[in-house]
BANU-785844 format. One record per residue: x, y, z of N, C-alpha, C in turn; residue number from 1; chain; residue in one letter. Coordinates in Angstrom, 2 decimals. Layout:
<sites>
{{X; Y; Z}; {X; Y; Z}; {X; Y; Z}; NUM; 'A'; 'A'}
...
</sites>
This chain:
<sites>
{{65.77; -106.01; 18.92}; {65.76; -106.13; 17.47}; {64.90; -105.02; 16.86}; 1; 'A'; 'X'}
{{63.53; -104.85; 17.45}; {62.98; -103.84; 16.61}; {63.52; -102.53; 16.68}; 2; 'A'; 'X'}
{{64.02; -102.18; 17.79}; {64.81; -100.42; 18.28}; {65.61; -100.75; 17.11}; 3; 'A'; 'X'}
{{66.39; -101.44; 16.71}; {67.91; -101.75; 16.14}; {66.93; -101.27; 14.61}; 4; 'A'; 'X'}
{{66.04; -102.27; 14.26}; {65.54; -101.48; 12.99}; {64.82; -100.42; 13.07}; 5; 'A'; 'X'}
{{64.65; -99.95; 13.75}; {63.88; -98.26; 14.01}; {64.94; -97.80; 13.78}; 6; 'A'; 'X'}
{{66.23; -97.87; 14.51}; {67.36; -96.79; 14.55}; {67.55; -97.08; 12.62}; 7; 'A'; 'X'}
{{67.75; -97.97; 12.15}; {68.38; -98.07; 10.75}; {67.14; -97.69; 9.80}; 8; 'A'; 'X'}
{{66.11; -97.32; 10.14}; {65.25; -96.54; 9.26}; {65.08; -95.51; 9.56}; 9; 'A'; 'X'}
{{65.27; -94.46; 10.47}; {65.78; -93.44; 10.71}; {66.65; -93.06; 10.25}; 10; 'A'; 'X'}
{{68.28; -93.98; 10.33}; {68.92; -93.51; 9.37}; {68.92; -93.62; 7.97}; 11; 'A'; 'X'}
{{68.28; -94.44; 6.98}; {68.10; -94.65; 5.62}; {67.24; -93.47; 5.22}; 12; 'A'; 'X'}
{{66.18; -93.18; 5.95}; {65.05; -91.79; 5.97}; {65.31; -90.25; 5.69}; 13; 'A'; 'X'}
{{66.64; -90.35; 6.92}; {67.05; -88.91; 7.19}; {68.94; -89.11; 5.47}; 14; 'A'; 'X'}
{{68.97; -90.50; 5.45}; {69.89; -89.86; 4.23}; {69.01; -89.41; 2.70}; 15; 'A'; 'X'}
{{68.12; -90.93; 2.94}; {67.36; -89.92; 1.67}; {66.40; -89.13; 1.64}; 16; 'A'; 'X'}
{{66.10; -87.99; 2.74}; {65.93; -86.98; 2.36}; {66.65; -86.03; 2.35}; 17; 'A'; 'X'}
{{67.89; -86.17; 2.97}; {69.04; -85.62; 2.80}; {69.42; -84.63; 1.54}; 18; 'A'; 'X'}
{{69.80; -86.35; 0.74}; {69.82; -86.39; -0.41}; {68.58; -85.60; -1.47}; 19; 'A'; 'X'}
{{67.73; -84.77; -0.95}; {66.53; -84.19; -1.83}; {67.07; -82.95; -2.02}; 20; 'A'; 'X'}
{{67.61; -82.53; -0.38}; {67.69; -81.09; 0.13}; {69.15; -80.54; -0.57}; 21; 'A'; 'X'}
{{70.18; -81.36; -0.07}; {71.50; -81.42; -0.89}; {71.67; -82.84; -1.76}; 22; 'A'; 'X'}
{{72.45; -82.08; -2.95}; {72.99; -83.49; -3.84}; {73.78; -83.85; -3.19}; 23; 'A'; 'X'}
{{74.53; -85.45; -3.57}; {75.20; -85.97; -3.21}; {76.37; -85.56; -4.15}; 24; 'A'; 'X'}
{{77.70; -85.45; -3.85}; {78.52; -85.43; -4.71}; {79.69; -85.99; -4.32}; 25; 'A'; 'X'}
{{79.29; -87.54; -3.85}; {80.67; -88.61; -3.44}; {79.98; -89.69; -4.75}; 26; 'A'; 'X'}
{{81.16; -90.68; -4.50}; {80.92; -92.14; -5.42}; {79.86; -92.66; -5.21}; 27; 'A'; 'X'}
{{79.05; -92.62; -4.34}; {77.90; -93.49; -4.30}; {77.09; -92.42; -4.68}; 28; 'A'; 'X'}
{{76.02; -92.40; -5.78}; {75.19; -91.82; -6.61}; {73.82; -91.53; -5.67}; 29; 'A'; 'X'}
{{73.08; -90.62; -5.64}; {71.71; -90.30; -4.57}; {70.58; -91.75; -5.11}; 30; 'A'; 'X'}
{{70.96; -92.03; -6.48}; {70.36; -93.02; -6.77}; {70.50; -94.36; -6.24}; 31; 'A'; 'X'}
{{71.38; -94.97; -5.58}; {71.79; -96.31; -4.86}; {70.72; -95.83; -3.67}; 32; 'A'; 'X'}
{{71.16; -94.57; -2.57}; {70.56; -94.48; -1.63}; {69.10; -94.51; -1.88}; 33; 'A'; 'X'}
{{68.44; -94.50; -2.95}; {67.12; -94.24; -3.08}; {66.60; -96.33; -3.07}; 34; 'A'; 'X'}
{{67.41; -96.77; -4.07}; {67.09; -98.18; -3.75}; {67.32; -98.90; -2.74}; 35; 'A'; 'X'}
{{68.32; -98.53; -2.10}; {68.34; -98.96; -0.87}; {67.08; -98.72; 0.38}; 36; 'A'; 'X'}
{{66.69; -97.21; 0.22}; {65.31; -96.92; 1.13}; {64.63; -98.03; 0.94}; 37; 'A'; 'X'}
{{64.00; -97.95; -0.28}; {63.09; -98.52; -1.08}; {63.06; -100.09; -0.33}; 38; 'A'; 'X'}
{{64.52; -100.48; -1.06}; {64.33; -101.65; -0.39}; {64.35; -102.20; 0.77}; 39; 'A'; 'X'}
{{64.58; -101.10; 2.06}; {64.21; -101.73; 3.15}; {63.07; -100.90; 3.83}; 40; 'A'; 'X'}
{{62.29; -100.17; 2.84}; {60.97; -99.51; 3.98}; {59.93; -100.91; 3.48}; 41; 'A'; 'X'}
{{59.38; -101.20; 2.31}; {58.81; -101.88; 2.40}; {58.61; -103.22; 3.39}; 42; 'A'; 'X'}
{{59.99; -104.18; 3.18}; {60.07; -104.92; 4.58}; {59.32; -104.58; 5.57}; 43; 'A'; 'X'}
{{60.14; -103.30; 6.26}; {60.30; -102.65; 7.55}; {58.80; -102.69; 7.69}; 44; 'A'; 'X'}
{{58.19; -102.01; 7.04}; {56.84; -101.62; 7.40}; {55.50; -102.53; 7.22}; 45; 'A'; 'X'}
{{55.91; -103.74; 6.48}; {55.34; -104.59; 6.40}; {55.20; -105.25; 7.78}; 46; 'A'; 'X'}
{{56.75; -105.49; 8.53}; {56.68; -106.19; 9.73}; {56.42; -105.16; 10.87}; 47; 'A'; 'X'}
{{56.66; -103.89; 10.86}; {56.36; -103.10; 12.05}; {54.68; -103.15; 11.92}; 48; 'A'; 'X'}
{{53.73; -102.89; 11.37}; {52.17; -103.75; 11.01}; {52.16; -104.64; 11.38}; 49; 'A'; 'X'}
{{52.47; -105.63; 11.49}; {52.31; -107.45; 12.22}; {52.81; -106.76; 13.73}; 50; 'A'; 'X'}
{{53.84; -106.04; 13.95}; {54.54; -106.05; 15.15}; {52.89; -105.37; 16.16}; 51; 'A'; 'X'}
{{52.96; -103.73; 15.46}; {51.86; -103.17; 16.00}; {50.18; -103.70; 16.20}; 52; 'A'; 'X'}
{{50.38; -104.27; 15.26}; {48.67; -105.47; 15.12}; {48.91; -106.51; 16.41}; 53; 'A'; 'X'}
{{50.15; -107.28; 16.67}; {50.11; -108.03; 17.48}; {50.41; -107.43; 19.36}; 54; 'A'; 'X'}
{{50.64; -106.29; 18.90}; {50.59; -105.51; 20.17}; {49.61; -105.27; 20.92}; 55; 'A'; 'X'}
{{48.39; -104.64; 19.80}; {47.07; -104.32; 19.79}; {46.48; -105.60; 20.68}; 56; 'A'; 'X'}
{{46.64; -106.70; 20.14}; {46.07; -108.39; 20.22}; {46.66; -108.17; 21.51}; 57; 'A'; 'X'}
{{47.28; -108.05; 22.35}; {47.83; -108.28; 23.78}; {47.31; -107.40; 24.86}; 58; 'A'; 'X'}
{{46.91; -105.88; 24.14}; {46.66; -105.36; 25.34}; {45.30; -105.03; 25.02}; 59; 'A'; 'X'}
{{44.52; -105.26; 23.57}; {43.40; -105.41; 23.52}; {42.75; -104.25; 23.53}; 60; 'A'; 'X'}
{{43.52; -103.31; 22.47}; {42.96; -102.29; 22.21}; {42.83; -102.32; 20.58}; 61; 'A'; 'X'}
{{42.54; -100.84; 19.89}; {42.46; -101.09; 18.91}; {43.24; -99.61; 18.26}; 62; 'A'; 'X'}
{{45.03; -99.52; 18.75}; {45.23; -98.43; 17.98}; {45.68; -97.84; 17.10}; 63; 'A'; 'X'}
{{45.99; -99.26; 16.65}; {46.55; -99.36; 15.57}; {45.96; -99.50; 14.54}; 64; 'A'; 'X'}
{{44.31; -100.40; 14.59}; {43.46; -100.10; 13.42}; {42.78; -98.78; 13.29}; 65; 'A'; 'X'}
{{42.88; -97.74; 14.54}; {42.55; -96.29; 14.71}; {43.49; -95.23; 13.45}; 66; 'A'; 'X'}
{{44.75; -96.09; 13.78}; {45.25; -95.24; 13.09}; {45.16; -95.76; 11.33}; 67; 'A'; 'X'}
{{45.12; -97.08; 10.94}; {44.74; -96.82; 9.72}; {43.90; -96.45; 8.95}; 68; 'A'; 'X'}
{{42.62; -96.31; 10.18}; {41.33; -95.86; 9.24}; {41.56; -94.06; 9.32}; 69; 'A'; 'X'}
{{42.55; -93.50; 10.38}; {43.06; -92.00; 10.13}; {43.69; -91.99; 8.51}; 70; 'A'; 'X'}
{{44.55; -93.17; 8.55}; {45.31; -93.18; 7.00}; {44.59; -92.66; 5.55}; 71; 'A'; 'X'}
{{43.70; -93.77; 5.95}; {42.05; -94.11; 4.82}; {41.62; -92.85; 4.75}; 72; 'A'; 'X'}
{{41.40; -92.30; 5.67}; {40.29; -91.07; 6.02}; {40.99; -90.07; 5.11}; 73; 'A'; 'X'}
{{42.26; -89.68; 5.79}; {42.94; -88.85; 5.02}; {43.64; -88.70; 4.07}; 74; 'A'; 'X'}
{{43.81; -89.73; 3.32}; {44.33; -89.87; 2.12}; {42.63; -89.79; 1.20}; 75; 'A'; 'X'}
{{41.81; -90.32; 1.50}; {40.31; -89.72; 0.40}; {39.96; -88.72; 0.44}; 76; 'A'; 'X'}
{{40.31; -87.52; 1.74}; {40.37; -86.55; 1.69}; {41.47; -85.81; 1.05}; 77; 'A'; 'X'}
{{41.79; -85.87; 0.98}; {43.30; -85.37; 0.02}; {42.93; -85.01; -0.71}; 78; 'A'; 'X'}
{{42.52; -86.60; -1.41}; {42.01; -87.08; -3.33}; {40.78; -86.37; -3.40}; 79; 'A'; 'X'}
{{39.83; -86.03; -2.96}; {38.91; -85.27; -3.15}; {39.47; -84.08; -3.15}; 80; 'A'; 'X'}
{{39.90; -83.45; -1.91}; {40.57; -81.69; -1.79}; {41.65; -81.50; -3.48}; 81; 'A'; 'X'}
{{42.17; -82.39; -4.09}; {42.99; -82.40; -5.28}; {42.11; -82.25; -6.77}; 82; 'A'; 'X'}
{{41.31; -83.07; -6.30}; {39.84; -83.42; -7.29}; {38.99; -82.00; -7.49}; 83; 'A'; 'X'}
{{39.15; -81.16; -6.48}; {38.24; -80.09; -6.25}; {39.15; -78.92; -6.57}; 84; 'A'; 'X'}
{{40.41; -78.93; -6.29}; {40.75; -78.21; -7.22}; {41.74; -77.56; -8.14}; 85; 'A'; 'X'}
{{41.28; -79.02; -9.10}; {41.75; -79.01; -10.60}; {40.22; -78.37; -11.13}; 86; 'A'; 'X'}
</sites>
């Protein structure tokens, strides 16, 4: 089940960015594909977090909270490097 949703966010990912690089110019508008991402990354990534947290819990490491405090880290670095220069 989870490969099966990896593979289908891979593909929702690679159409809408697709869709950045080239327009779309069939019946379905770049705009559907954008709600559609939308509406299934949030899900997705909500439960791949429980998936990876409960992974962590089994083999009793911690690398998944490693990697969000990389997240943290680098996203305040950003906001500062942006902050600095405006």
């Amino acid at each position: 089940m989870r490969k099966k949703l990896k593979i289908l966010f891979y593909t929702l990912s690679a159409l809408f960015f697709y869709s950045w690089v080239i327009p779309i110019e069939i019946n379905i508008n770049s705009f559907y594909i954008k709600i559609a991402y939308l509406a299934y990354l949030i899900p997705y990534m909500i439960y791949e977090a429980i998936q990876l947290n409960n992974d962590d819990k089994n083999k009793g490491s911690y690398f998944f909270v490693n990697r969000l405090y990389l997240v943290i880290i680098c996203s305040v670095l950003l906001l500062l490097l942006i902050i600095l220069l405006k």
